[in-house]
N, C-alpha and C positions, 0 to 999 in steps of 0.2 A: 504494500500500500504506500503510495506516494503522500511524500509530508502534508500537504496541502490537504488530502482525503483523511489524515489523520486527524488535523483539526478540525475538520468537520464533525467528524465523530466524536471529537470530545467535547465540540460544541453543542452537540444533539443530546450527549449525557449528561451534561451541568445543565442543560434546558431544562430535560426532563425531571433532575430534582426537585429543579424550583416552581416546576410547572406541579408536580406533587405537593411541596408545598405549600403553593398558596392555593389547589382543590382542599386541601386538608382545614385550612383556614377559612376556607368559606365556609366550611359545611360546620365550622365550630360556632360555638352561643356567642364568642366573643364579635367575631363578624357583626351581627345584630346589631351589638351597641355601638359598631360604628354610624357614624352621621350618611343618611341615604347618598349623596355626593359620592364618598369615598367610594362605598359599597360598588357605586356603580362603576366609579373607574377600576376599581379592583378587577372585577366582571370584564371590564373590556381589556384591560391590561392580560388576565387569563386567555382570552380570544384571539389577542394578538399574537402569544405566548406559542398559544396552540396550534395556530397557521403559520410562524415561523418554522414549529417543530414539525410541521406536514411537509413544509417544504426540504428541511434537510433531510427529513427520510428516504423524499423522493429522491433528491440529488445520490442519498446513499447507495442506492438502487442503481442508479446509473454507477456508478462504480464497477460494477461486475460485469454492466452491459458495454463498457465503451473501455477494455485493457489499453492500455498506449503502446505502440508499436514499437519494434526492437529499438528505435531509436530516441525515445523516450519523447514525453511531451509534458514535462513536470514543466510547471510553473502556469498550466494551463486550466488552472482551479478555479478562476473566477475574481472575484472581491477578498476570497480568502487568502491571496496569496500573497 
């Protein structure tokens, strides 16, 4: 795996903590006594979270579909690189 597709992946794993953790937080009593505002940017900050995290899985997936040929084509990662 080329460096570039490495941080993807470890991008896609610290997403998904945090995307754990803040499901985890909504679903608690303390969410609640947040002021309706937050709650709701909370809600869309999760949304965001979550369609970021759609898209690097999908990027992931192409990993397998698109090897770089013998002559390598590292540095061709995108934003991540």
């Amino acid at each position: 795996m080329q460096e570039w597709q490495q941080r993807v992946v470890k991008e896609y794993d610290e997403l998904s903590q945090k995307i754990l953790k803040l499901v985890e937080f909504v679903f608690d009593s303390k969410f609640q006594e947040l002021p309706t505002e937050d709650q709701t940017l909370l809600r869309a900050q999760l949304g965001a979270m979550s369609s970021y995290s759609a898209i690097l899985e999908l990027r992931m997936q192409r990993f397998t579909k698109e090897e770089p040929d013998a002559e390598g084509e590292e540095g061709e990662g995108g934003p991540d690189d």
